[in-house]
N, C-alpha and C positions, 0 to 999 in steps of 0.2 A: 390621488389614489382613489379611484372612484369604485373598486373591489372587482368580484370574478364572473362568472357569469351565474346563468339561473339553476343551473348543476350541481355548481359548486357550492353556490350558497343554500340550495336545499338539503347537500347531503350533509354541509357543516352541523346545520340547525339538527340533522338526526342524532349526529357522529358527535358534535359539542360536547353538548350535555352531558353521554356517558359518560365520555373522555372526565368527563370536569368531576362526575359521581365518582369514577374508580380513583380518581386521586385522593377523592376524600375517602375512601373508605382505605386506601393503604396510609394516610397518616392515622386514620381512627385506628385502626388494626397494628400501627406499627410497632406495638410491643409484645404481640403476639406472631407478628409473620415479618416476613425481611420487610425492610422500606422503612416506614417511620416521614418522620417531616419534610428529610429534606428529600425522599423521593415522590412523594404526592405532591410537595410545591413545587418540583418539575414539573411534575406531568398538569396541574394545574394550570402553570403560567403554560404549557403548552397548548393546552384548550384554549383559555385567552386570546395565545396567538395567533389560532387558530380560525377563530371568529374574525378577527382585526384583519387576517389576509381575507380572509372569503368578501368579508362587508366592504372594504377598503376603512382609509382614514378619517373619512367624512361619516360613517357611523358611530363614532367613540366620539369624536370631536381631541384627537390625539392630546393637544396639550395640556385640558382639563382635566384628561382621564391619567396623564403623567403625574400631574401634581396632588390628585389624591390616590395614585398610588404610593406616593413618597409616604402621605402621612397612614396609610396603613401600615406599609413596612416599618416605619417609628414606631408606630405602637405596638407592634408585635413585638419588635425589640424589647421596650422597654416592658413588657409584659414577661417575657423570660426573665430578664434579672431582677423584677418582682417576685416571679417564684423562686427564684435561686436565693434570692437576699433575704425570704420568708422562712428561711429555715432557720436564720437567726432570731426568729420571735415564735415560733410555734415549736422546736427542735432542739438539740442541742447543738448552739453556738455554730454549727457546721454551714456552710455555703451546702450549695443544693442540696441539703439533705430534707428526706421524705418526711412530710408531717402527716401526709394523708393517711387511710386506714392502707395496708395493701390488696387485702381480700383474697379473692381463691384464684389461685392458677388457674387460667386458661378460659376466666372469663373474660370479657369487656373493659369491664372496673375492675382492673387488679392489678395495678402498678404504681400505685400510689400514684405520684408527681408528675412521671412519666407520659401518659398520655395528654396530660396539660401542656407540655415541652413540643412533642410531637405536632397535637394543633398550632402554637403560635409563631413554632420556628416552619412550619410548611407555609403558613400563611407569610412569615416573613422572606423564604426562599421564592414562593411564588411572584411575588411585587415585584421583589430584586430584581428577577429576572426579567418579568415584562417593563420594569422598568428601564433595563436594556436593548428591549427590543423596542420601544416604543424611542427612546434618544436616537435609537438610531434610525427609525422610517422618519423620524422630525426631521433630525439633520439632511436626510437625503430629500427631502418634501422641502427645506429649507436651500440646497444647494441646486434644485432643478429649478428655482423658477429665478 
């Protein structure tokens, strides 16, 4: 997979970026506007993919960039049921219950736990996914030659 041409890969390098800014900003926002984690770690593992088709596979060096995407998606994981399991030592006795302050409607900071959830389940939707899309240009990169 040696990528696309000099078009494609310039308008990627324009179009990427954004792509990969608006995903963060709708799981940062997502307790204030629709979306939240698991629609920014779409749209992020889209940008990803994005880049991967423009560059080809010899860019990323695919199998490397498979296996630490695994171990971010683990950590993101186990970063969620650390805040969920924190509500038993900062809260009362409750599974994901809020220890944070919640602040004032309609700001940034005003969901207590919530935007912490948001971040690390988009970052763990994102991996997932490109971690699907990446098995499978392997597999096919594995069955042509």
């Amino acid at each position: 997979m040696k990528g696309m041409t000099l078009i494609v890969k310039k308008t990627t390098q324009l179009i990427g970026g954004m792509i990969f800014m608006y995903g963060i900003y709708v799981i940062v926002h997502g307790h204030l506007t629709p979306g939240g984690g698991f629609a920014g770690g779409v749209i992020i593992a889209g940008s990803l993919i994005l880049v991967t088709l423009a560059y080809g596979g010899d860019f990323m060096k695919l199998i490397k960039e498979e296996a630490g995407t695994t171990i971010i998606e683990s950590l993101a994981t186990i970063m969620v049921i650390l805040i969920a399991t924190s509500g038993f030592l900062f809260g009362t006795k409750i599974f994901f219950n809020n220890f944070l302050p919640k602040g004032v409607v309609g700001h940034l900071i005003s969901a207590g736990v919530l935007p912490l959830y948001n971040v690390f389940i988009g970052t763990e939707v994102a991996a997932s996914i490109f971690i699907i899309f990446l098995s499978l240009v392997i597999f096919k990169e594995e069955s042509t030659q």
